[in-house]
Each structure stands twice: as C-alpha cells, then as structure tokens.
BAMIBA-130016 format. One record per residue: residue number from 1; residue in three letters; x, y, z of N, C-alpha, C, O in turn. Coordinates in Angstrom, 2 decimals, decimal comma. Example, Ala and Ser with C-alpha at 12.3 -4.5 7.8 and 13.67 -1.06 7.14 Angstrom:
BEGIN
[r 1 Ala [13,19 -5,69 7,80] [12,30 -4,50 7,80] [13,20 -3,30 7,80] [14,24 -3,32 8,46]]
[r 2 Ser [12,85 -2,25 7,08] [13,67 -1,06 7,14] [12,90 0,03 7,87] [13,41 1,14 8,04]]
***
This chain:
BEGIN
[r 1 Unk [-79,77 96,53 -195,44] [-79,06 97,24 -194,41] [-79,94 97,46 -193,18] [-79,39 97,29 -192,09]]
[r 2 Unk [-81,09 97,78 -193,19] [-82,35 97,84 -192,66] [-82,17 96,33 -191,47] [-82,06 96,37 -190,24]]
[r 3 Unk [-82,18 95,36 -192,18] [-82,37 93,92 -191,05] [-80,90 94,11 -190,75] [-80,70 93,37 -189,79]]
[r 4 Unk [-79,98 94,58 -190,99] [-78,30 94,04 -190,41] [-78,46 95,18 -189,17] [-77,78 94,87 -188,19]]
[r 5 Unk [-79,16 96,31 -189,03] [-79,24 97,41 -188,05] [-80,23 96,72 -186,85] [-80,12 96,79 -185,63]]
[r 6 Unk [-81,08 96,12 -187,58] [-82,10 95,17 -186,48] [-81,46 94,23 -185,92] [-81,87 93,99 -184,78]]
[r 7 Unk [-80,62 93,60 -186,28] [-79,84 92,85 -186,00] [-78,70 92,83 -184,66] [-78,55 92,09 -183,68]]
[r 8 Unk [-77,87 94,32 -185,30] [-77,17 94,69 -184,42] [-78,19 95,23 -182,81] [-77,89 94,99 -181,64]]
[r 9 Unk [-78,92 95,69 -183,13] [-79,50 96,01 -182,04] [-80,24 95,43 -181,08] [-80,50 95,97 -180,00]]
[r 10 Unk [-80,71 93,97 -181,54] [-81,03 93,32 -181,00] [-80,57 92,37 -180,10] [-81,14 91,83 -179,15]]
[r 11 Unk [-78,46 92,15 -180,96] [-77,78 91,11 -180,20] [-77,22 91,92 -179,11] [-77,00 91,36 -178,04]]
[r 12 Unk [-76,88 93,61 -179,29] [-76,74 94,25 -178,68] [-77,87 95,28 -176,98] [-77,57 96,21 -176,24]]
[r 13 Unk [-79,13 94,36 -177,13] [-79,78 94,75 -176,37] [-80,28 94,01 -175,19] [-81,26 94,31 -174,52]]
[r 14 Unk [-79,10 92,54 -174,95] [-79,67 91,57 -174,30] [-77,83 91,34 -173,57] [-76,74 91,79 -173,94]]
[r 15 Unk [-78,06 90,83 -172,89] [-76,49 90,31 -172,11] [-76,86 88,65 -171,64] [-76,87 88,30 -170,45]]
[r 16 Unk [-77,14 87,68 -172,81] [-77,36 86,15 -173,15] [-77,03 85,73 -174,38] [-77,17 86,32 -175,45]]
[r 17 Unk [-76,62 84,70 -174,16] [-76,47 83,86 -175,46] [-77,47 84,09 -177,08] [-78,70 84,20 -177,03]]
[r 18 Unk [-77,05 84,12 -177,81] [-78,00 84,31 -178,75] [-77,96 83,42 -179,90] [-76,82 83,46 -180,36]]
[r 19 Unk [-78,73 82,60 -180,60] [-78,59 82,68 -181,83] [-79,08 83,58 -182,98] [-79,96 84,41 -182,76]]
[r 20 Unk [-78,62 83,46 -184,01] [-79,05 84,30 -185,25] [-79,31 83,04 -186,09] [-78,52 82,10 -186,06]]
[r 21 Unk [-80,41 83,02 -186,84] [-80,79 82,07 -188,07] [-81,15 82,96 -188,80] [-81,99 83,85 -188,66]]
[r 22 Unk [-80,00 82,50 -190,16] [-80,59 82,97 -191,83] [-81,10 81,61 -192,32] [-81,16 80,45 -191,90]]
[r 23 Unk [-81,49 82,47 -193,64] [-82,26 81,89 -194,29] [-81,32 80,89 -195,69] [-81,74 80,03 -196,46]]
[r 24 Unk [-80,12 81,44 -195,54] [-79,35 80,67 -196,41] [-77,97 80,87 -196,07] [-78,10 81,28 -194,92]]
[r 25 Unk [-76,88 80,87 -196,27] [-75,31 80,72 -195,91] [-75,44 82,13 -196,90] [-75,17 83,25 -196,48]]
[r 26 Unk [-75,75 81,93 -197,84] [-75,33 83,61 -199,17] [-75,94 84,63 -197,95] [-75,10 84,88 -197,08]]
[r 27 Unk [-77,16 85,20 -197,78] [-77,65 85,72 -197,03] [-77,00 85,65 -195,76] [-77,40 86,58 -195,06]]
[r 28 Unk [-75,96 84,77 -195,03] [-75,18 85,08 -193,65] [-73,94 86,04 -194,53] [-73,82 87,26 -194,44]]
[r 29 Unk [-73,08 85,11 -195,38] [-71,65 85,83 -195,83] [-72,25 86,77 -196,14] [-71,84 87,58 -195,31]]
[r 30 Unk [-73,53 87,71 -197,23] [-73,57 89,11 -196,85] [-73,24 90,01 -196,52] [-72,61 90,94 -197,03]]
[r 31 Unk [-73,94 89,66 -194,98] [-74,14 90,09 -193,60] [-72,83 90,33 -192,92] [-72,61 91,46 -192,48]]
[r 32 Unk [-72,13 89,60 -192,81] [-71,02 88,69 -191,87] [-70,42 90,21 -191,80] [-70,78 90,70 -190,73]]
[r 33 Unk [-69,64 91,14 -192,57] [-68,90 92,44 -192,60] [-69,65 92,86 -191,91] [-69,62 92,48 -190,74]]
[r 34 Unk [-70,45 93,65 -192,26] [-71,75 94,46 -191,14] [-71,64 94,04 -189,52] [-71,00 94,67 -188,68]]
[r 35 Unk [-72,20 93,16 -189,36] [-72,37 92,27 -187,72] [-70,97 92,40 -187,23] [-70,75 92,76 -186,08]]
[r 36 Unk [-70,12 92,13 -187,98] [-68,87 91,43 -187,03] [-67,91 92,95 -186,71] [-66,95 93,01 -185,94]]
[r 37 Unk [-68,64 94,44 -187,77] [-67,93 95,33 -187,16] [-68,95 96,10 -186,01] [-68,51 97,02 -185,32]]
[r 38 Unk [-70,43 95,61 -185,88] [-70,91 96,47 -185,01] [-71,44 95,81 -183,82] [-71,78 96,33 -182,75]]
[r 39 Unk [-71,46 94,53 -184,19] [-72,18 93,58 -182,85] [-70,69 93,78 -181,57] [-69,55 93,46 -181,88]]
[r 40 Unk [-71,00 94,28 -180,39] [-69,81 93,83 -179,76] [-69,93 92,57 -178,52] [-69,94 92,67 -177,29]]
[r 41 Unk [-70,00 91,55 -179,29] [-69,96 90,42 -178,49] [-68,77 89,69 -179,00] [-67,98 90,10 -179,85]]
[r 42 Unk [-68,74 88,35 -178,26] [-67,71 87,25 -179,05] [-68,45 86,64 -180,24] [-69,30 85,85 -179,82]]
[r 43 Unk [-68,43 86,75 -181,85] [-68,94 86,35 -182,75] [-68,45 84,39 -183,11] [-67,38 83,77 -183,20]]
[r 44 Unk [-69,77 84,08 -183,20] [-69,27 82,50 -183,72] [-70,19 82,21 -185,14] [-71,28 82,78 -185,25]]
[r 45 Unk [-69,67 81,27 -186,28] [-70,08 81,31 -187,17] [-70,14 79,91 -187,37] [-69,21 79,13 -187,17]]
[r 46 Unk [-71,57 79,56 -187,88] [-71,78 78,08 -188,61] [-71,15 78,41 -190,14] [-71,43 79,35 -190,88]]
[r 47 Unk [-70,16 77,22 -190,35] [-69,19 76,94 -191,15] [-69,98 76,15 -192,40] [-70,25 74,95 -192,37]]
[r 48 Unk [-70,21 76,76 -193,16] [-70,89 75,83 -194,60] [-69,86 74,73 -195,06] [-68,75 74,99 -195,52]]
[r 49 Unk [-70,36 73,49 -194,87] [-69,21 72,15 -195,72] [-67,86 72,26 -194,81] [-66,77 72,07 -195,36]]
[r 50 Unk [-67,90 72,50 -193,73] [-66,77 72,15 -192,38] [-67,37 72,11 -190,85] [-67,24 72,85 -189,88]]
[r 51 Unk [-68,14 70,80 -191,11] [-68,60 70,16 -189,91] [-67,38 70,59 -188,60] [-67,72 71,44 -187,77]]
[r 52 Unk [-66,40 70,13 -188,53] [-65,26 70,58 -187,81] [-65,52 71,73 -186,65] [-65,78 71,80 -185,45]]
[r 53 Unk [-65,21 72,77 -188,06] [-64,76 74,29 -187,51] [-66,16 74,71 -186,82] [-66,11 75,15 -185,67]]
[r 54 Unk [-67,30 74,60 -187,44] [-68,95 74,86 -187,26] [-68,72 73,83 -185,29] [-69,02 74,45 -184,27]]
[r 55 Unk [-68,36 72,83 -185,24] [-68,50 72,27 -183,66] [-67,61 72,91 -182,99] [-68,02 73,31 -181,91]]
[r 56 Unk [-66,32 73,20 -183,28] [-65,46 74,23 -182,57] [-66,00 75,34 -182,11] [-66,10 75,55 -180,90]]
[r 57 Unk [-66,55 76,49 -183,38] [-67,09 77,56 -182,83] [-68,43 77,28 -181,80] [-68,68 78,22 -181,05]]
[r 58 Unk [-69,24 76,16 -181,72] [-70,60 75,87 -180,88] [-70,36 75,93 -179,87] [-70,91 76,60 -179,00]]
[r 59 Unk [-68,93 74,79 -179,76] [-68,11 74,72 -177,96] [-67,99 75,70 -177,27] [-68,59 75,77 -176,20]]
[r 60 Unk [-67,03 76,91 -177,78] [-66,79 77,96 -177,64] [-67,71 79,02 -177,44] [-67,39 80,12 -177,01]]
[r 61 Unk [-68,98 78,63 -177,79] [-70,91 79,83 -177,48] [-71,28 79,33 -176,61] [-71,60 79,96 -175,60]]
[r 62 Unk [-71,37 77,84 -176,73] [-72,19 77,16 -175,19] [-71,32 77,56 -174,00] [-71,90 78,12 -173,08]]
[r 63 Unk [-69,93 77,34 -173,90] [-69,19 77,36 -172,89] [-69,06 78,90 -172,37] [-68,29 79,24 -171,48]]
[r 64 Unk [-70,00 79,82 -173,11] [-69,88 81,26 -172,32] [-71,10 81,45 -172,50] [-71,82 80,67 -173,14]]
[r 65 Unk [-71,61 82,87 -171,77] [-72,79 83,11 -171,99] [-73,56 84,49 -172,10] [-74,60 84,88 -171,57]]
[r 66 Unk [-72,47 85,20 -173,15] [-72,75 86,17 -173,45] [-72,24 86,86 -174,88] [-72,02 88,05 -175,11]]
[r 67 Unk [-72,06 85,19 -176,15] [-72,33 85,15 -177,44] [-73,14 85,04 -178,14] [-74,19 84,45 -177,86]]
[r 68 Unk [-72,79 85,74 -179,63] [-73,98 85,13 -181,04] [-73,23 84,31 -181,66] [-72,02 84,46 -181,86]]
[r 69 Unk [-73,87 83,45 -181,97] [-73,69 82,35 -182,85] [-74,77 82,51 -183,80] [-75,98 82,52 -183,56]]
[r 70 Unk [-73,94 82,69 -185,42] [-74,86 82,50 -186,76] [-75,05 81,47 -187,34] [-74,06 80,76 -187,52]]
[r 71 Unk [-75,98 81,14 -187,70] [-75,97 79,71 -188,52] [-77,53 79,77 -189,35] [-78,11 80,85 -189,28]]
[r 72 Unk [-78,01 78,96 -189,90] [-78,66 79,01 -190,39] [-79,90 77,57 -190,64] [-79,73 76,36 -190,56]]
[r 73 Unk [-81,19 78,41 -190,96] [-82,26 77,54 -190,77] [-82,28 76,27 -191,65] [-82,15 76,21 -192,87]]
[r 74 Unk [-82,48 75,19 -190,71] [-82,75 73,92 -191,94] [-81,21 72,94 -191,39] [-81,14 71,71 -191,30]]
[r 75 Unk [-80,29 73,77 -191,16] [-78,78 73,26 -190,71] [-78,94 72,33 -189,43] [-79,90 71,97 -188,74]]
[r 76 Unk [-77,52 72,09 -189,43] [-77,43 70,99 -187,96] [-77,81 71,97 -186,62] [-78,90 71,78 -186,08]]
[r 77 Unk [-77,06 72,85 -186,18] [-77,70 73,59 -185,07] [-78,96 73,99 -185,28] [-79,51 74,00 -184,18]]
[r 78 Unk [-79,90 74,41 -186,35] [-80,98 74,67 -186,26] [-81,92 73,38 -185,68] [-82,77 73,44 -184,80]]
[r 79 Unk [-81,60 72,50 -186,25] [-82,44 70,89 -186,08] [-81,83 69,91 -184,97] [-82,29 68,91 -184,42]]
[r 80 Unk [-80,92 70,43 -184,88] [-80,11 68,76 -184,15] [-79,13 69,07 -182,97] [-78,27 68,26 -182,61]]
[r 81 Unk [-79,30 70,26 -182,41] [-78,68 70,96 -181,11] [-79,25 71,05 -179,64] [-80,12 71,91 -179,73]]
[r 82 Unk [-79,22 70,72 -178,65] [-80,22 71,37 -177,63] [-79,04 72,11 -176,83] [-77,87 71,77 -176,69]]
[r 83 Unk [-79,61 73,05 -176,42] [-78,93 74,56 -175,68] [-79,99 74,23 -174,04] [-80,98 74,85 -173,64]]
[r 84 Unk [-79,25 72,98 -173,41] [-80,46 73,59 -171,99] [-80,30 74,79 -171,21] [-79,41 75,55 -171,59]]
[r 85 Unk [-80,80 75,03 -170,44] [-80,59 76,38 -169,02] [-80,18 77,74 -169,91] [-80,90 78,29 -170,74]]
[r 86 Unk [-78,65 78,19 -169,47] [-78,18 79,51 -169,85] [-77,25 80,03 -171,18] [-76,64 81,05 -171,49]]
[r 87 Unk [-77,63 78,03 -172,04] [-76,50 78,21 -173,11] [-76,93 78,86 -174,39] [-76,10 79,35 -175,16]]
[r 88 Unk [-78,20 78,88 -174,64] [-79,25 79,90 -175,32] [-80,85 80,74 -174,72] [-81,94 80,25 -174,40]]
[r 89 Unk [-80,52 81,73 -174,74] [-81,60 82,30 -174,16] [-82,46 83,35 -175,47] [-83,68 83,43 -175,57]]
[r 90 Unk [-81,66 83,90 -176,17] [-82,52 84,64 -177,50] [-81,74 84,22 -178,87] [-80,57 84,17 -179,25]]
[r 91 Unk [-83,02 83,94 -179,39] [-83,24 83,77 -181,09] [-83,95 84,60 -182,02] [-85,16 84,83 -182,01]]
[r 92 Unk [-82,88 85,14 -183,04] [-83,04 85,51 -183,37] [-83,52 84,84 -185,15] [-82,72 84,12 -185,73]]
[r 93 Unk [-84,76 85,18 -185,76] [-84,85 84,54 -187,38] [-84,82 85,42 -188,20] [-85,72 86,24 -188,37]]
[r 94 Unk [-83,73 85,36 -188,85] [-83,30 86,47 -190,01] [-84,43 86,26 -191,47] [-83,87 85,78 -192,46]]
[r 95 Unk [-85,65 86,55 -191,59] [-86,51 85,80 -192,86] [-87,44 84,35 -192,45] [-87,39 83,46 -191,60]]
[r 96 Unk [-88,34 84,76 -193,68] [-88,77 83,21 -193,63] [-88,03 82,29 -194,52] [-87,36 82,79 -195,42]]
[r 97 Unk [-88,06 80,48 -194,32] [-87,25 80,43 -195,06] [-87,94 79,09 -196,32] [-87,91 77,87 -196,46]]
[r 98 Unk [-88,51 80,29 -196,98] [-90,03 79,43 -197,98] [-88,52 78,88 -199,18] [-87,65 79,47 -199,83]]
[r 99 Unk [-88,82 77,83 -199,00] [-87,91 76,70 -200,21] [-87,50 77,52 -201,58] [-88,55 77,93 -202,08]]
[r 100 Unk [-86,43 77,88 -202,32] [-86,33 78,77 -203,61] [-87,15 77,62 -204,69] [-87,06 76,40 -204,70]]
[r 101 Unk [-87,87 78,42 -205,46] [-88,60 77,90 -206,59] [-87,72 77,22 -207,44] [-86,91 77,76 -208,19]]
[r 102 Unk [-87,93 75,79 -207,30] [-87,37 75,34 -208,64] [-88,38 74,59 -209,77] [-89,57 74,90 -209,84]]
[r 103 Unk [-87,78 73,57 -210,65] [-88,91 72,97 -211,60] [-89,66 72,14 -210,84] [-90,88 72,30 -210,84]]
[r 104 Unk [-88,81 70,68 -209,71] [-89,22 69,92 -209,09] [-90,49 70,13 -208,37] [-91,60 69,61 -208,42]]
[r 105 Unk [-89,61 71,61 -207,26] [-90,81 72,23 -206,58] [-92,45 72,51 -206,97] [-93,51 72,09 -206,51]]
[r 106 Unk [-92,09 73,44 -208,05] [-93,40 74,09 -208,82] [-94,05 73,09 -209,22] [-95,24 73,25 -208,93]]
[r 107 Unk [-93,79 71,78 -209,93] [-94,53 70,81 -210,35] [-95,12 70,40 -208,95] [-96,31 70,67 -208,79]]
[r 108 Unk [-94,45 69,78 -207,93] [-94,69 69,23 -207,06] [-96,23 69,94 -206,44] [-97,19 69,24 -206,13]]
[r 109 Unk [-96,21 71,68 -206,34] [-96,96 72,60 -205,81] [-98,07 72,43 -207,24] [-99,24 72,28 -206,87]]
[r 110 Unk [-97,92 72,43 -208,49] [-99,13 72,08 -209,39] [-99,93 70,95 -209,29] [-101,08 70,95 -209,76]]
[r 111 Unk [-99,36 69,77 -208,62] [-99,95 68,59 -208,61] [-100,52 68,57 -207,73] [-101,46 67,79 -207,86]]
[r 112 Unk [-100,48 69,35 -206,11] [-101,20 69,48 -205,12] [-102,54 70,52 -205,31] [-103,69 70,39 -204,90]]
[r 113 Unk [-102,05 71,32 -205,90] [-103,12 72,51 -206,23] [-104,30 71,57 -207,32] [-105,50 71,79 -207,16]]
[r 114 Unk [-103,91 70,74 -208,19] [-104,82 69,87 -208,62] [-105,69 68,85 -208,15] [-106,86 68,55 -208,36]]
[r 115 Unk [-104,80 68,43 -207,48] [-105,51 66,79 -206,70] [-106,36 67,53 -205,30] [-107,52 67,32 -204,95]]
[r 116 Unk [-105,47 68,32 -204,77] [-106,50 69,34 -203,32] [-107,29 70,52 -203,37] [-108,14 70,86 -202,54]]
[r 117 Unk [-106,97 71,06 -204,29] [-107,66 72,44 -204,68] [-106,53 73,73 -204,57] [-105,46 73,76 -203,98]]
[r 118 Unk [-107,15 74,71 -205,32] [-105,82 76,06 -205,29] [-105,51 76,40 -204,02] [-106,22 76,45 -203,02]]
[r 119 Unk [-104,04 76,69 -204,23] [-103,30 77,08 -203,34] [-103,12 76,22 -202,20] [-102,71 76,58 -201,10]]
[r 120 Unk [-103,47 75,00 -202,58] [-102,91 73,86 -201,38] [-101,32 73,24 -201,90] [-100,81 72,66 -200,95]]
[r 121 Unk [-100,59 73,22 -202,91] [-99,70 73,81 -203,54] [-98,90 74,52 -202,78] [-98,02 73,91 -202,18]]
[r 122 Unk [-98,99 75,52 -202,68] [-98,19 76,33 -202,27] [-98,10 76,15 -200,09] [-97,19 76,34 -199,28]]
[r 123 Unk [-99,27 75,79 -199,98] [-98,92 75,09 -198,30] [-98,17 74,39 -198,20] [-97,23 74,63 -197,44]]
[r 124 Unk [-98,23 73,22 -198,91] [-97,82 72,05 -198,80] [-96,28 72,09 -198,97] [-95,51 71,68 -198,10]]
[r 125 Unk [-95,77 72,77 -200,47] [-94,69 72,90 -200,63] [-93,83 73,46 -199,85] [-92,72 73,09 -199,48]]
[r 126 Unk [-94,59 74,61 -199,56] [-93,73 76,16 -199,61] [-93,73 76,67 -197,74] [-92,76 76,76 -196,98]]
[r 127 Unk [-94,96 76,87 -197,51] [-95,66 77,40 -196,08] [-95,34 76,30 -194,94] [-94,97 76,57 -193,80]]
[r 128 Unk [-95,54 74,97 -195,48] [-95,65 73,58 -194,14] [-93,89 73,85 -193,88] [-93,36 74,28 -192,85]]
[r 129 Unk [-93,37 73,54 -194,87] [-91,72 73,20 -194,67] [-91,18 74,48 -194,07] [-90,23 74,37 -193,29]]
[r 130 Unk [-91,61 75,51 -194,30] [-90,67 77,08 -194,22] [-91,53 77,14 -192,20] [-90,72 77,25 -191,29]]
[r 131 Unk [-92,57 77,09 -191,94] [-92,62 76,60 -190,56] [-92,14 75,51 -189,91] [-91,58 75,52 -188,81]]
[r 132 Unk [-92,34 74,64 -190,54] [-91,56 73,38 -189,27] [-89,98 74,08 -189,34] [-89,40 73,95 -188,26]]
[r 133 Unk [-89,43 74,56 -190,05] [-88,08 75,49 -189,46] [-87,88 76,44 -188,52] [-87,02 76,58 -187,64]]
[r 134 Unk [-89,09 77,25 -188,96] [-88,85 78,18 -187,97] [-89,35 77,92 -186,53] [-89,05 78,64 -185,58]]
[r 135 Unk [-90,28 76,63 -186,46] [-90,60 76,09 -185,18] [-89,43 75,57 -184,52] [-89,19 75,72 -183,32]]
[r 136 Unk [-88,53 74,79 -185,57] [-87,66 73,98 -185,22] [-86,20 74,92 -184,59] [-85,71 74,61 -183,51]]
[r 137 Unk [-85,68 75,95 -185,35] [-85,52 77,48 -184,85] [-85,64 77,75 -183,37] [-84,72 77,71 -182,56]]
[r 138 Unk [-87,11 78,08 -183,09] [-87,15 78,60 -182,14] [-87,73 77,60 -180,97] [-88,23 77,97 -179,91]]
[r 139 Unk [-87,55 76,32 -181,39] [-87,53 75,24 -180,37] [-86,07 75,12 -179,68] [-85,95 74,54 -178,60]]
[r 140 Unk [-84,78 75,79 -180,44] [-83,66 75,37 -179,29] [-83,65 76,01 -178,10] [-82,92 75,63 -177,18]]
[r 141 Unk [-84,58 77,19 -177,99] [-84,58 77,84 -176,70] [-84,41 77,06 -175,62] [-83,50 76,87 -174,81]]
[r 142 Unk [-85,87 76,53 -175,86] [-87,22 75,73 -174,57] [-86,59 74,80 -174,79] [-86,31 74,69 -175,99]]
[r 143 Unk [-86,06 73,71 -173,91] [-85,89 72,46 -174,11] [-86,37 71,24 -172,65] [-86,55 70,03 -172,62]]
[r 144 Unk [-86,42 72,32 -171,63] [-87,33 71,84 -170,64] [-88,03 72,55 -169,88] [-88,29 73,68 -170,28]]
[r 145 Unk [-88,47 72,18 -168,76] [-89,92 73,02 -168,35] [-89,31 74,34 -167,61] [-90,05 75,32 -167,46]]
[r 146 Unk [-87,60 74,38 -167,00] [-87,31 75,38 -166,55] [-86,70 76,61 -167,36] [-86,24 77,57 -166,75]]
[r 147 Unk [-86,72 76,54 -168,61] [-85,81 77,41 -169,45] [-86,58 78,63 -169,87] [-87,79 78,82 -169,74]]
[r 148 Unk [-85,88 79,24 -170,29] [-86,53 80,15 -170,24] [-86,27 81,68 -171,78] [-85,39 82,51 -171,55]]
[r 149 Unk [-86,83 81,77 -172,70] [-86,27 82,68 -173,99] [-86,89 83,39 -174,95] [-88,10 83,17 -174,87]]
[r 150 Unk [-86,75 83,79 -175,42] [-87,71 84,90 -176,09] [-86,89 84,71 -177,74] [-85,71 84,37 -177,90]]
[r 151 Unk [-87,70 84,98 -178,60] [-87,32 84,87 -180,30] [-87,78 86,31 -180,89] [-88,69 87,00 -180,43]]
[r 152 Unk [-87,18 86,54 -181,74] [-87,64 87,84 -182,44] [-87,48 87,21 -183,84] [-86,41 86,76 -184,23]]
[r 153 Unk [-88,90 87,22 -184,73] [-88,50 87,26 -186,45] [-88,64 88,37 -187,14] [-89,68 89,04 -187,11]]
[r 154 Unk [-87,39 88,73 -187,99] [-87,44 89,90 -188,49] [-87,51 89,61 -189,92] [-86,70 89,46 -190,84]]
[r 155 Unk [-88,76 89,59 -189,77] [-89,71 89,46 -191,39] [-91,26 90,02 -191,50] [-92,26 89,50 -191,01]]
[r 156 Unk [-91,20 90,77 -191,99] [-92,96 91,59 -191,92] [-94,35 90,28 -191,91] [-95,35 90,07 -191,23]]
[r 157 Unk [-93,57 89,52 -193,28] [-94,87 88,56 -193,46] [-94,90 87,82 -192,36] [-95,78 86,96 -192,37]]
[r 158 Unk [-94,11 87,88 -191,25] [-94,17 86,88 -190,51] [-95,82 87,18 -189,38] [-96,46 86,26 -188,87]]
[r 159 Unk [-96,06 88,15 -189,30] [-97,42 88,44 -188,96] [-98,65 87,53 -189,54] [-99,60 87,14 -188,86]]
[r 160 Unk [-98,46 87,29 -190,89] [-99,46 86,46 -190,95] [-99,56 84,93 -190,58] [-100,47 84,18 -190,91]]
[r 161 Unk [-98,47 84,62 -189,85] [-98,63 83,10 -189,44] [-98,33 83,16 -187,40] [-97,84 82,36 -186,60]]
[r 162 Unk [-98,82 84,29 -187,29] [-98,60 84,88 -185,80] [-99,51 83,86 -184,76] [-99,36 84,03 -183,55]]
[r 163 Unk [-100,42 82,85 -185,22] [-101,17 82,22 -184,43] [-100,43 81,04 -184,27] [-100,31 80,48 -183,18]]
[r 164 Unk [-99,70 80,46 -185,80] [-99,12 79,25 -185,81] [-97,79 79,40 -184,96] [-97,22 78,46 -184,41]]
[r 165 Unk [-97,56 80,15 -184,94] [-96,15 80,58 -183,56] [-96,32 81,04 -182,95] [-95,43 81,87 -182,78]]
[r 166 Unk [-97,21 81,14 -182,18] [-97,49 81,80 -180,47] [-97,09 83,38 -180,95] [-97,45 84,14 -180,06]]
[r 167 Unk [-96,64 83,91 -181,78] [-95,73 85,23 -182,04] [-97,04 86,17 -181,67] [-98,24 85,92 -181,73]]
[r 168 Unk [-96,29 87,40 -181,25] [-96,58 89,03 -181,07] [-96,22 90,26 -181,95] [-95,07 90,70 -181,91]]
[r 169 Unk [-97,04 90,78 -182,64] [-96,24 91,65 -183,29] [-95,53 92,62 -182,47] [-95,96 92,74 -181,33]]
[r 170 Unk [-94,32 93,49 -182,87] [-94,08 94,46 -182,14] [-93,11 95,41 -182,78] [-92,20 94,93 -183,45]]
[r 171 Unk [-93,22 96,79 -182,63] [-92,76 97,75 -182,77] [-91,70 98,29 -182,12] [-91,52 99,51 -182,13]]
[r 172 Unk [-90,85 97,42 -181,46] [-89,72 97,69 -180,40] [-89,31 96,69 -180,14] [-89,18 96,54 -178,93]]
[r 173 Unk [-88,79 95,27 -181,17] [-88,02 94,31 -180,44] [-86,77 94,37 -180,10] [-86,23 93,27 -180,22]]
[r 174 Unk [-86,08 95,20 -179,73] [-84,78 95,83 -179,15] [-85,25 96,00 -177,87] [-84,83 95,18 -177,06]]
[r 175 Unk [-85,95 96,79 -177,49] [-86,70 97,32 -176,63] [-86,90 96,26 -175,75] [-86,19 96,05 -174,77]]
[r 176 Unk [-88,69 95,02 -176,40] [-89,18 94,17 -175,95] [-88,11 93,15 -175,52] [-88,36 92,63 -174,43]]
[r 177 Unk [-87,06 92,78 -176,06] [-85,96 92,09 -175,32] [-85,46 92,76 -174,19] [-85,86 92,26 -173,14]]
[r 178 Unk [-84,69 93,75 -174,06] [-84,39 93,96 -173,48] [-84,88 94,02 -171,96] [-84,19 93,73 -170,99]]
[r 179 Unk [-86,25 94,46 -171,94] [-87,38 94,45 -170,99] [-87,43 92,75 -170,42] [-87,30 92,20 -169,32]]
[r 180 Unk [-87,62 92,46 -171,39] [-87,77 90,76 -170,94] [-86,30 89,63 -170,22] [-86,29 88,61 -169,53]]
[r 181 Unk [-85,33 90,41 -170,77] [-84,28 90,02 -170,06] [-83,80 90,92 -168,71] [-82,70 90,84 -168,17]]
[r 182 Unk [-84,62 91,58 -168,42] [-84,28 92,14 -166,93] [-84,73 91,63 -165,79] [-84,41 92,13 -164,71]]
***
C-alpha cells in the first residue's frame, strides 16, 4: 500500500506524460484498483496477451500529454517504443525486476559461481538482466539530444546500483519531480 501511495503521488505531482513500469502484470492487476481510484489523470493500461488493445491504449497516451500509461518491465513498450519530445517526460519503476528463481535459473547461477568464482552467479543471472531493464525503462525518456525527463525507482535496494544508473537517492520524489518539472 506504501508503493501504490508513492505512486499516486508521484503521477499526481507532475502535469506530463508518464510511464509506470512493474515488475510483472500480477504486481500491475494488484495495483490497478488503488491507482485508477486515486491517480486523477487519463489512465492507460498495457494489456497482457492483447497486442491490439495494449497499441490502442499507447495511441491514445502519446496523442495527449498529460497521461499514465502502465505497463511493465521486459514488455514491448518497455524495449521497443520511442516517446520523442513531449510524449514521455516521467518514469516511473515500480521494483527491481531480478528474474523469479527457478531450477533452470539457479543451475545456470551455480555453474557461473563455479567456473567464475562466488557470487558471479548471481550477476550474471540475476543483477546483469534486472539492469539492462531498468536501463532499457528509463531509456524511453531520452531519445535525442533535445528531450528532456526525470525517472523515479521506488525500490530501497535500488541505492545500491546508484552509480550504474546515474540515480540520486532522495527523500522527496514527489517533491523532486515536481521541482524539476517547473
């Protein structure tokens, strides 16, 4: 309840386009009740398994510029969208989004931790992939030299990879947006 309040306040503290990235579709439907009674913007939703409806609602965010659009990390808008000028300006990352443990995985992360040494395993698997998302994330901002956007991740651990993303910690990203969009 804690991140759906961060949430609201954040889409609510900016007057631009926004995206929201989760970390999985379970983790958006959640959410989806919460946001859609307190966010007051025009809400758009990436559609799990309806390519379709998911490009309908995109048309409908780009073509204004003062929606959220949810969708999620790893997806087609996360990877395969560009938003130039005023059609995204804040991103938002709901989590990191470290791969769920399976057998494949864990073996995969034992055989690295063997052949490279401990805990190269768990980079390789877990840490490399769960960043190139969230790079990839907060690459739809910037897409040329005039654009211009700010990202907020609302995940504590995300501090410890604060060098590998240019990131800032901060104690007011409601606030720090808002400031930055004036």
């Amino acid at each position: 309840n804690r991140i759906e309040r961060h949430i609201v306040n954040l889409c609510n503290s900016v007057d631009k386009n926004t995206l929201v990235f989760f970390t999985s579709y379970a983790n958006m439907r959640t959410m989806r009740p919460y946001l859609e009674r307190h966010i007051d913007k025009d809400l758009y939703w990436e559609e799990s398994r309806n390519l379709r409806r998911t490009m309908e609602n995109l048309t409908r965010f780009r073509n204004g510029r003062n929606g959220v659009f949810f969708s999620v990390m790893g997806g087609s808008v996360a990877e395969g969208i560009d938003f130039p000028g005023d059609e995204l300006c804040f991103a938002i990352i709901v989590g990191i989004p470290f791969p769920p443990p399976t057998s494949e995985q864990k073996a995969m992360s034992a055989m690295f931790d063997q052949r490279y040494g401990q805990g190269k395993g768990w980079l390789y698997t877990s840490e490399v992939p769960a960043m190139r998302k969230m790079k990839q994330a907060i690459g739809r901002l910037i897409r040329t030299e005039t654009d211009r956007g700010m990202a907020v991740i609302l995940d504590s651990r995300a501090s410890r990879y604060a060098r590998q993303l240019d990131a800032k910690p901060t104690d007011d990203p409601a606030g720090d947006a808002a400031r930055f969009f004036k």
